[in-house]
Kinemage of the C-alpha trace (Angstrom):
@kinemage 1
@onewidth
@group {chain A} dominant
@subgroup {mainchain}
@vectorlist {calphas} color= white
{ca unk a 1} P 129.445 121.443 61.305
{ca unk a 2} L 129.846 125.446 60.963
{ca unk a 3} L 133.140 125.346 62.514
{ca unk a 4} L 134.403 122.125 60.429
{ca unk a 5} L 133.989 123.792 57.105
{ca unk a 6} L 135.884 126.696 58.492
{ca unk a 7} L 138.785 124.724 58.815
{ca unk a 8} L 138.599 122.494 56.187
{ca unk a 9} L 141.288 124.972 54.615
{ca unk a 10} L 139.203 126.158 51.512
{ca unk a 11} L 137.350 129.358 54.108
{ca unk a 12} L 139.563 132.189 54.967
{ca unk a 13} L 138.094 135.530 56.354
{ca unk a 14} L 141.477 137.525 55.641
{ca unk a 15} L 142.218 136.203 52.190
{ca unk a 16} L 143.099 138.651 49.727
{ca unk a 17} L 142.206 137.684 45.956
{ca unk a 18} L 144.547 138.964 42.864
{ca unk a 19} L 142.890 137.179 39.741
{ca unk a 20} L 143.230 133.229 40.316
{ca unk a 21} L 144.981 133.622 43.260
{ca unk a 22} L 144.478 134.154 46.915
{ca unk a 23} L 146.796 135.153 49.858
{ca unk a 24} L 146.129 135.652 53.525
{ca unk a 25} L 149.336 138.706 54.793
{ca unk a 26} L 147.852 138.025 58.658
{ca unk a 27} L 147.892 134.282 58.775
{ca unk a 28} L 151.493 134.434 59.644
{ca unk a 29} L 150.913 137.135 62.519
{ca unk a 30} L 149.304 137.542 65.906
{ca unk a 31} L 146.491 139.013 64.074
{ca unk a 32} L 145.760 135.474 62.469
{ca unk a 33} L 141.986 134.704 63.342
{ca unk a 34} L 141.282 131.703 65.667
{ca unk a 35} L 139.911 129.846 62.388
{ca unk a 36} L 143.257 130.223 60.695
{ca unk a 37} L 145.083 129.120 63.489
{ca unk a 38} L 142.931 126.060 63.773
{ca unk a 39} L 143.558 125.276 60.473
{ca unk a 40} L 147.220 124.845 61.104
{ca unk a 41} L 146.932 122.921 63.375
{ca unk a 42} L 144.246 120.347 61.532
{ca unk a 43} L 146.939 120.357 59.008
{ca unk a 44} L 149.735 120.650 60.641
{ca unk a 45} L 151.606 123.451 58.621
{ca unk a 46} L 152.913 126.506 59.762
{ca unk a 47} L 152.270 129.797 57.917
{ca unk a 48} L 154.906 132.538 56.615
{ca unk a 49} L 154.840 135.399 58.693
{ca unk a 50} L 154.583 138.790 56.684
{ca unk a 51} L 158.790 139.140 57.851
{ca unk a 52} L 159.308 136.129 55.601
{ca unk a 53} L 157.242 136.047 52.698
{ca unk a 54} L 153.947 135.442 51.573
{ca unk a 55} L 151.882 132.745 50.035
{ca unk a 56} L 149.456 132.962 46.721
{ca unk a 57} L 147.358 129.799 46.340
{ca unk a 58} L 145.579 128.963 43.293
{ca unk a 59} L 142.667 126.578 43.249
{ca unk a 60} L 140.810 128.006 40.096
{ca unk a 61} L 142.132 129.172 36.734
{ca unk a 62} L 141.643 132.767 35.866
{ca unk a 63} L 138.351 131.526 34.093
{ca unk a 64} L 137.332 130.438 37.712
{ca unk a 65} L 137.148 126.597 36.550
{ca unk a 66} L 138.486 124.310 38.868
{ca unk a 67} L 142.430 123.408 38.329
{ca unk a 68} L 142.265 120.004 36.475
{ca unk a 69} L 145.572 117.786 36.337
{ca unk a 70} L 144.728 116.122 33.733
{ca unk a 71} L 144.513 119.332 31.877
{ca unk a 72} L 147.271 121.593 30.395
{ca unk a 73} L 147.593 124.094 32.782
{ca unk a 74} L 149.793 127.599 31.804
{ca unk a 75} L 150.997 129.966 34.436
{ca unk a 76} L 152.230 133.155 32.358
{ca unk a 77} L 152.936 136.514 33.684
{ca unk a 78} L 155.397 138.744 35.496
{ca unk a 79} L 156.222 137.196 39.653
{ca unk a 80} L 156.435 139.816 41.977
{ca unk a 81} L 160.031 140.609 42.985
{ca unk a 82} L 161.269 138.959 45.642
{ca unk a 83} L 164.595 137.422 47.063
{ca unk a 84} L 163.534 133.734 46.046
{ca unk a 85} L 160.076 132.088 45.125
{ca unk a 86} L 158.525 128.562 44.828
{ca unk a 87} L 155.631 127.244 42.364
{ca unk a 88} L 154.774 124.195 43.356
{ca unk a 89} L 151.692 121.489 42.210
{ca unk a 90} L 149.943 120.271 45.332
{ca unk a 91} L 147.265 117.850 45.185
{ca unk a 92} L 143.569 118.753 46.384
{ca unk a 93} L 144.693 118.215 50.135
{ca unk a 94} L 147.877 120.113 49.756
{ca unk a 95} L 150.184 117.087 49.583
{ca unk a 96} L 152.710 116.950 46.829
{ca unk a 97} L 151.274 114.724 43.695
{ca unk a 98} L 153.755 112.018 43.194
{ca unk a 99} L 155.352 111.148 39.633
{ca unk a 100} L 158.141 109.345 37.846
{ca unk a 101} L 159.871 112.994 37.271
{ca unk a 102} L 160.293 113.352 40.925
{ca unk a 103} L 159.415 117.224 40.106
{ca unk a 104} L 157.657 118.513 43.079
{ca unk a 105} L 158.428 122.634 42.156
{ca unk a 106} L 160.337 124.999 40.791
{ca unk a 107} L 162.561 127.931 42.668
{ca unk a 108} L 162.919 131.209 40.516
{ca unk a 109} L 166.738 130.712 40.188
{ca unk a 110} L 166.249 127.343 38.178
{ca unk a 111} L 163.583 128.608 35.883
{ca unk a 112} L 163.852 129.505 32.089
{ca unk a 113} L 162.880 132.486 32.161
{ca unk a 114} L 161.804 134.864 28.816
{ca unk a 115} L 163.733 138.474 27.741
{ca unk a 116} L 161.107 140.512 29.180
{ca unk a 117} L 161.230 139.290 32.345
{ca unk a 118} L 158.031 137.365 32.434
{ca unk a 119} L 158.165 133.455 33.421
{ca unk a 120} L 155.813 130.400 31.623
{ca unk a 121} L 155.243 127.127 33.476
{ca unk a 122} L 153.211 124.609 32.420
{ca unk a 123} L 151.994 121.877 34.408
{ca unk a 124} L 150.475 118.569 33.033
{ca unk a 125} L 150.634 115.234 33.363
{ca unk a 126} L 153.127 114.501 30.442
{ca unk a 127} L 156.753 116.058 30.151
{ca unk a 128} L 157.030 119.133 28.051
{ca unk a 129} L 159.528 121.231 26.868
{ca unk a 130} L 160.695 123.782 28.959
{ca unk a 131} L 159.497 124.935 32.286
{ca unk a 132} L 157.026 121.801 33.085
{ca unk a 133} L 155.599 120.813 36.592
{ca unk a 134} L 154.175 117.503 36.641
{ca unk a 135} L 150.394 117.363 37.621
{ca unk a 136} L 150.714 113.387 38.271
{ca unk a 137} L 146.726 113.312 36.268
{ca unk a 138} L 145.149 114.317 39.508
{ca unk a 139} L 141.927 115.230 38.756
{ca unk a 140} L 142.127 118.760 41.446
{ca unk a 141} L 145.207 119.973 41.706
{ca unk a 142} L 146.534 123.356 43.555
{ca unk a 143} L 148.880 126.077 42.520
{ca unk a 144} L 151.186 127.241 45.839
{ca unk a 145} L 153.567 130.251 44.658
{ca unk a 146} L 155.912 131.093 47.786
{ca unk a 147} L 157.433 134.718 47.874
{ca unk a 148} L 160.209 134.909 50.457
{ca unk a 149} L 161.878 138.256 51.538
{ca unk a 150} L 159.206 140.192 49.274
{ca unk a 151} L 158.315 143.960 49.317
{ca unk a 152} L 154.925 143.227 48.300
{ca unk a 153} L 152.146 144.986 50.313
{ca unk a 154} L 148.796 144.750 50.411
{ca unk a 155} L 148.028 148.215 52.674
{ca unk a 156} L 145.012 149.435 50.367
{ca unk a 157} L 143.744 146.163 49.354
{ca unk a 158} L 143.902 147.586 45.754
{ca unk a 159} L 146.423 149.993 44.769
{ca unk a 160} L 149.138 147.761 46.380
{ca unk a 161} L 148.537 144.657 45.253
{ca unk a 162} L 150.817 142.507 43.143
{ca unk a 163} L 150.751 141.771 39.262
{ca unk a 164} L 150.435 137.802 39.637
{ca unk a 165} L 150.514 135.196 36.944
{ca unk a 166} L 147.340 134.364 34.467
{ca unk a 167} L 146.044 130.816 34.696
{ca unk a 168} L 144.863 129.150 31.939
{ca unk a 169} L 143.737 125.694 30.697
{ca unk a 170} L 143.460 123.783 27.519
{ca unk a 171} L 143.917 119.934 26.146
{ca unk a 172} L 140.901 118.946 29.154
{ca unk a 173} L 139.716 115.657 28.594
């Protein structure tokens, strides 16, 4: 039972945690540890390795309440500078939440993006104006934001670590 809920995918003994988000830099390494790698393969996904990218996930807002699609969720902030990133609006399981949109995510160079540099998505379960991710009124949905070809680094744990998005929610039923 032990080793089942280690590999459900919600347990990680590397993860990293920067406000709402999370991040595991060895999953994609031959450091990964054996519960990581049988999460893959329960899953079937394969991981970034730290040459590629890196992956935040999001399960909680920066409140820690649980991400609720039927919510208005805000992602507001400064991304950290990569090459190219993804946001996308997974459901619970990690499987994309489908709607009549047929918006899955959003890749940095399509974004509207404000003067200062700083990017706001919103995802909920009705259009919007501007940068909107459809949350399909799941009732648990998960942020994934995808850095590929980052500098990021997380060698103190602390002093390296990335400014990341806030994550708020309003308009809950």
């Amino acid at each position: 039972m032990l080793t089942w809920f280690a590999v459900d995918g919600r347990v990680d003994f590397a993860t990293i945690r920067i406000g709402a988000w999370t991040a595991a830099p060895s999953h994609g390494t031959a450091d990964a540890d054996p519960y990581a790698r049988a999460t893959f393969a329960k899953f079937g996904t394969l991981p970034l390795s730290l040459a590629d990218g890196l992956v935040f996930i999001a399960r909680r807002d920066s409140a820690k309440k649980p991400l609720d699609g039927r919510c208005t969720i805000r992602i507001a902030g400064r991304v950290p500078q990569s090459r190219f990133w993804t946001m996308t609006v997974t459901d619970d399981s990690g499987a994309l939440i489908d709607n009549p949109a047929g918006r899955f995510a959003f890749v940095s160079s399509e974004l509207v993006w404000n003067s200062d540099g700083r990017v706001e998505i919103v995802a909920a379960p009705r259009a919007r104006a501007g940068n909107w991710l459809p949350t399909g009124g799941a009732s648990s949905v998960v942020l994934v934001l995808r850095l590929y070809d980052t500098q990021t680094g997380f060698a103190s744990r602390t002093s390296d670590a990335p400014l990341l998005p806030v994550i708020r929610q309003d308009d809950c039923p």
